[in-house]
N, C-alpha and C positions, 0 to 999 in steps of 0.2 A: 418553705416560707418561715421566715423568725420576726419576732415581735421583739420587743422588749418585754415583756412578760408573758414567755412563754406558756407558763399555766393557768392563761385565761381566754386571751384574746384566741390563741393558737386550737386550746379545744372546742372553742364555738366554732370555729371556720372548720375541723375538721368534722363536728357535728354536722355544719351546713351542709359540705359536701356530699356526708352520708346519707343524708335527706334529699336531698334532688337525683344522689343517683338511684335512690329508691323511689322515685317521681314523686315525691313529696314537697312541692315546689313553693311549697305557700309555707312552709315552716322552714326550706332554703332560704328564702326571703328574709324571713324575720328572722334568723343568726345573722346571715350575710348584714341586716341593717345593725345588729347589734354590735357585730366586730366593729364596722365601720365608724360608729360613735366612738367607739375608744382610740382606734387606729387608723388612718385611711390608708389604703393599701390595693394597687393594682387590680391583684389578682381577684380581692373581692369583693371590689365593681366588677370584674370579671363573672363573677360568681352570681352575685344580684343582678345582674342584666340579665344573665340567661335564664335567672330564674323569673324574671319577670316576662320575659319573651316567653317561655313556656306557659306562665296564665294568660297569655295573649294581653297582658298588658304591653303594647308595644312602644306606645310613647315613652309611658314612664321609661323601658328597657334602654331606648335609644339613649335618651339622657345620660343616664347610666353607663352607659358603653364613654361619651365622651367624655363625660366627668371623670373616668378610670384613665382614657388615655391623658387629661390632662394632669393626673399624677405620674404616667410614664407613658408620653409621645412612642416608646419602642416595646411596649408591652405586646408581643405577638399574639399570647389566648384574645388578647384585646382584639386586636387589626384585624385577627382570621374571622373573630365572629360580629365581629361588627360589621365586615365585608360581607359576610353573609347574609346579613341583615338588609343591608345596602341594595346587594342583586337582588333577593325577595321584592323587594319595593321598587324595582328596577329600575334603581338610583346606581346603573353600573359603571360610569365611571368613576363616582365615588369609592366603589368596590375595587375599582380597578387599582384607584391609589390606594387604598388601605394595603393590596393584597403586595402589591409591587414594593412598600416598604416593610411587609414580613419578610418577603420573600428576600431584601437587602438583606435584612437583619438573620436573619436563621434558614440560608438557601437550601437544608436539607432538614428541616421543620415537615412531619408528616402534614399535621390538620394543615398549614398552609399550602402546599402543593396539592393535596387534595382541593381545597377549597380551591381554588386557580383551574383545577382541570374544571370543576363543574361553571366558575365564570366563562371559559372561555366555552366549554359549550352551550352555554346560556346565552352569548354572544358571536356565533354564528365564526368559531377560529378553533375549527375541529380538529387540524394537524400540530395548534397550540395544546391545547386541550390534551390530546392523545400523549405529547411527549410529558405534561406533567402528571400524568393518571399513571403514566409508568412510573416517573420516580416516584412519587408516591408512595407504590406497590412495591418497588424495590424498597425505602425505608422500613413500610411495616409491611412485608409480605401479609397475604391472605386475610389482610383486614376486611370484613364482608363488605362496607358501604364505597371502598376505594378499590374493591373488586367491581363491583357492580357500577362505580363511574367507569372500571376501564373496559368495562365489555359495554357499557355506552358509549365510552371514545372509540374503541373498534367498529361496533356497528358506523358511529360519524361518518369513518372514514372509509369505511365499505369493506372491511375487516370481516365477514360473515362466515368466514372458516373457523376464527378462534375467538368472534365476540360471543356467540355463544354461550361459550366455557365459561366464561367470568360473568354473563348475564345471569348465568343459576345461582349467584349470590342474590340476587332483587329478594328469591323470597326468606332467606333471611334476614335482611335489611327491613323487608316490610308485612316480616311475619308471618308469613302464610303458613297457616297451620296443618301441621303433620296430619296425613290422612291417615289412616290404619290400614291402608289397602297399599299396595307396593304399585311402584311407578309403571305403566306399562311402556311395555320396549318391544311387544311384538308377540303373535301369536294369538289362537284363538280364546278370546276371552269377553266377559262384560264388562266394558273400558267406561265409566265416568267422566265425564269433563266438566270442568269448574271453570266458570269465566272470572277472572282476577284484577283485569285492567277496565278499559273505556271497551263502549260498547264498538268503537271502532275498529279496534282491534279483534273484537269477534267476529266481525265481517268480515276483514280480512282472513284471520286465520281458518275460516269455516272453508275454504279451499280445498285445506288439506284436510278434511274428513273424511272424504272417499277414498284416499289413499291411506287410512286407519284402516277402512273396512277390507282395501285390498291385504291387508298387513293380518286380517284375522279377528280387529275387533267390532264387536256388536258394540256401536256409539252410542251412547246419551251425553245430551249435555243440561248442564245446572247453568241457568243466565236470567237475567231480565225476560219476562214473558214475553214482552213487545216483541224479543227477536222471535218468538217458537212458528209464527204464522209465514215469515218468510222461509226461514231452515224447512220448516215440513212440507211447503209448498212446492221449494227447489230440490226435496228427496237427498240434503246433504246431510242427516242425523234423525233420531230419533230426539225428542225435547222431555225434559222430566217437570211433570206437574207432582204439585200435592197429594198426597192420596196412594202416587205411583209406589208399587214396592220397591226396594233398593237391593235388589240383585244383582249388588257387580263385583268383582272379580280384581279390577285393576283401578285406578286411577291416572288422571293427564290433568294439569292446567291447560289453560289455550296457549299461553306464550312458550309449552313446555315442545311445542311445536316447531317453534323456530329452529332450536336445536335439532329436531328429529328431520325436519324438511328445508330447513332455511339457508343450511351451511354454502349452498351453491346459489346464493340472493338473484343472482344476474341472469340465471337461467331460467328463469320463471317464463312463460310464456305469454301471462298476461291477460285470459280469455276469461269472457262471462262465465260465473257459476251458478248464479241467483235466477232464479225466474218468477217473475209477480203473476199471482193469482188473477186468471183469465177475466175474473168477476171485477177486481178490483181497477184492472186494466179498461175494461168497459165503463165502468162506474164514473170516472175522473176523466174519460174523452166525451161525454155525455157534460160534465158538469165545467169541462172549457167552455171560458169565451168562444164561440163560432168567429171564424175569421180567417183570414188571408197571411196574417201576420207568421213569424217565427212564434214559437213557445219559450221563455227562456226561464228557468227558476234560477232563483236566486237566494244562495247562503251565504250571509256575509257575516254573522257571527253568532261562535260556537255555544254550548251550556254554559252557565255563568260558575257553577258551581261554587256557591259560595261557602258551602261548610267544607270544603279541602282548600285549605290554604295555597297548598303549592299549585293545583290543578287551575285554584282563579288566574292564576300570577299567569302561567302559559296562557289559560285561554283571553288574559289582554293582551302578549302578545301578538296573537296566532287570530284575533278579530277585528273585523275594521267598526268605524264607527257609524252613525248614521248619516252622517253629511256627506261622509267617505261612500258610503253605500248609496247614496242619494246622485254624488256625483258621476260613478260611473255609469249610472242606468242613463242618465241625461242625452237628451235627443235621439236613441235609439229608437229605430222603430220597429220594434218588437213587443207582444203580449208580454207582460212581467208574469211570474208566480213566484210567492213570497217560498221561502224555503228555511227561513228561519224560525223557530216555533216558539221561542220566547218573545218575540218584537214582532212589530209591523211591520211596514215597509209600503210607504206611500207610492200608489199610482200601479200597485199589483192586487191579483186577483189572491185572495186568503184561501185555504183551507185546514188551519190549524186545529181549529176545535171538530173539525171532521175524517182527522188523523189519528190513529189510537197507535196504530204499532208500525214495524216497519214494512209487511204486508200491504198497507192499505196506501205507505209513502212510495213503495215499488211501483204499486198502479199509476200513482200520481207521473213518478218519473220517466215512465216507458213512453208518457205520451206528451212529453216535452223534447223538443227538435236539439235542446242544450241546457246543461247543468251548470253553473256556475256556483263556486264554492269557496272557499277558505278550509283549512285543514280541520276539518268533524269527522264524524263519523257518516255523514251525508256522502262524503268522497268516497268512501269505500260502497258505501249502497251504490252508488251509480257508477263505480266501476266493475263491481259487482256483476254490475247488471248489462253490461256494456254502451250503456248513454252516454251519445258526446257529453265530457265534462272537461270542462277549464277548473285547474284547482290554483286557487290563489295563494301561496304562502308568507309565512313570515320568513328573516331575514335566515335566524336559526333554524333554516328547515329541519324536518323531523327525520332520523335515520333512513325510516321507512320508503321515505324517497328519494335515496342514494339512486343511480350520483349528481343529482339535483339539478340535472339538466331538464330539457323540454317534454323529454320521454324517459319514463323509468318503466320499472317490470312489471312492478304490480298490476297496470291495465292499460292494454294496449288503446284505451279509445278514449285516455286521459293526457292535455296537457298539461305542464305545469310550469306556472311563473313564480319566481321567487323577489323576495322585496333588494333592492340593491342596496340596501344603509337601513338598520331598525326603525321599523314605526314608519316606513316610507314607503305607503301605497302604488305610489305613480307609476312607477314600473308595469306591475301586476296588472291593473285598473288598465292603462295604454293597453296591455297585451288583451286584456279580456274584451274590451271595446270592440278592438283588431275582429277578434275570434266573432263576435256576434253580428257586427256590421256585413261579415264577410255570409252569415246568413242570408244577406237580402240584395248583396251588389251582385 
């Protein structure tokens, strides 16, 4: 970057720089505004957007992003992170143009290709996706966060021999902090397990627990307490409370699983592992409506989670809304039960506040004729469990449900509909209808 006066304008932006990359974002800021007054220059709108995007100042950022490109329409650091911007607010076609006139301008640009693989897996074009996560990865080999998009384009595409491999960049990317105990790989020992992701993913991966204990290890896992009452009930781990001593030997994350059991996705068999506590089973067929009717619960949208940015943006994806959810239950004649625990859900029977973990939601669901869901964590419990469930998805389906047909592996007494165009229920809603009506003709 050259200024006309190099020894001024030039060492505040290099100062800015070293401020934000030291996460120092708030005094990024204030050089990036100060170069700016003297010089207006691309790259440090470039610079003051992201840094403003980092205090979640977001409006101000956006501005920012366009007020840089209208000093250079071909500004690439521009285009790639504006588009990123873009898809977060799932503004993706906007994204898509940004990204498509980086991609003109500098067609072997790492951040651009990178960012293109993550749009296009964002946008439901996983064999798009996959060819630019490779180039990518060919520009800058071994970059951890364009490893870890390409062992998510792998998985996309049902790749589960070699997505793996590149999935063990995630916990660099997101940190996950070095244990002092060595990974275990097998043999007898006291194995630890850390849960790292959504509690979905711990239902799912708790499958492969008994296949640890055939392998030699004595299980504990470290998770949300809510899960300890089903895990101990179904004899798949031992649970670690407070108090408990920490005698172990090895460690494992839950997703370190994949790798160790996953590489053959397709052969899975698909069979219940979970079993709900006999009490709790009693409990919840005492507390039904009596009646003739079908049973059917009903999840139609996931955690809100509003303090993870990226986790919100998926779960509006991957949730319908309430009129959406209002419209499919219409003229069914079926018992409803709400299955969402943040919201209501007019014209069904509640038991939210009478739900503490997922023990006491197992009882619930053992004694419902049908599950109906959208992608939570709810789908794995009642696949889990083996209750018919319809799972309803978004357009991007999630890897996990390669190959995104009507039947995938993970449970055999699970449909699933996928949306045919983003944000377009009808499909999914048609087919779940389908499935519940067929309850009572």
């Amino acid at each position: 970057m050259i200024f006309s006066d190099p020894t001024s304008p030039d060492q505040i932006f290099q100062n800015a720089k070293s401020a934000y990359d030291s996460q120092d974002y708030e005094r990024a800021a204030k050089l990036s505004t100060q170069v700016l007054d003297i010089s207006e220059h691309p790259l440090v709108a470039n610079l003051l957007a992201m840094s403003l995007y980092r205090l979640e100042k977001f409006d101000f950022a956006e501005r920012v992003f366009y007020g840089g490109l209208a000093m250079d329409p071909d500004c690439v650091p521009l285009l790639a992170n504006l588009a990123n911007y873009l898809r977060e607010t799932l503004r993706t076609d906007g994204a898509q143009e940004m990204l498509s006139r980086a991609i003109s301008i500098a067609p072997d640009n790492h951040q651009v290709n990178h960012n293109y693989a993550i749009l296009c897996l964002e946008t439901g074009r996983f064999e798009e996706a996959l060819r630019y996560a490779e180039k990518a990865d060919q520009i800058m080999p071994n970059h951890p966060a364009t490893r870890h998009t390409l062992g998510m384009a792998q998985f996309q595409n049902g790749r589960f021999d070699i997505g793996p491999i590149n999935y063990e960049f995630r916990k660099e990317v997101f940190h996950r902090d070095d244990s002092p105990l060595p990974l275990y790989v097998g043999g007898k020992h006291k194995v630890i397990i850390r849960q790292e992701q959504g509690l979905g993913d711990t239902l799912m991966c708790a499958r492969w627990f008994p296949k640890l204990a055939k392998m030699g290890a004595d299980v504990t896992l470290v998770a949300p307490t809510a899960l300890y009452g089903l895990l101990e009930a179904s004899g798949l781990c031992k649970v670690h409370r407070d108090g408990d001593p920490e005698e172990f030997t090895h460690h494992l994350w839950t997703m370190d699983m994949i790798r160790m059991f996953g590489r053959k996705w397709h052969q899975m068999d698909g069979k219940p592992y979970f079993v709900a506590p006999p009490e709790q089973v009693e409990r919840f067929k005492q507390a039904l409506r009596a009646g003739s009717k079908p049973k059917v619960g009903f999840c139609w949208s996931g955690s809100s989670r509003t303090n993870d940015r990226h986790a919100f943006i998926i779960d509006k994806r991957r949730s319908m809304t309430i009129s959406e959810a209002v419209g499919l239950m219409d003229g069914l004649e079926v018992d409803w039960v709400n299955l969402t625990r943040e919201l209501g859900l007019p014209g069904s029977q509640d038991f939210s506040a009478q739900i503490g973990d997922f023990a006491e939601m197992a009882g619930l669901l053992m004694n419902l004729d049908l599950v109906v869901t959208v992608d939570t964590a709810l789908a794995h419990l009642a696949g889990g469990l083996g209750v018919p469930t319809v799972c309803l998805h978004r357009y991007d389906m999630c890897w996990r449900w390669h190959p995104y047909t009507e039947e995938t592996p993970l449970y055999s007494n699970m449909k699933h509909y996928r949306q045919k165009k983003p944000f377009d229920w009808s499909h999914p809603v048609q087919e779940a209808r389908s499935a519940i009506s067929g309850l009572y003709n």
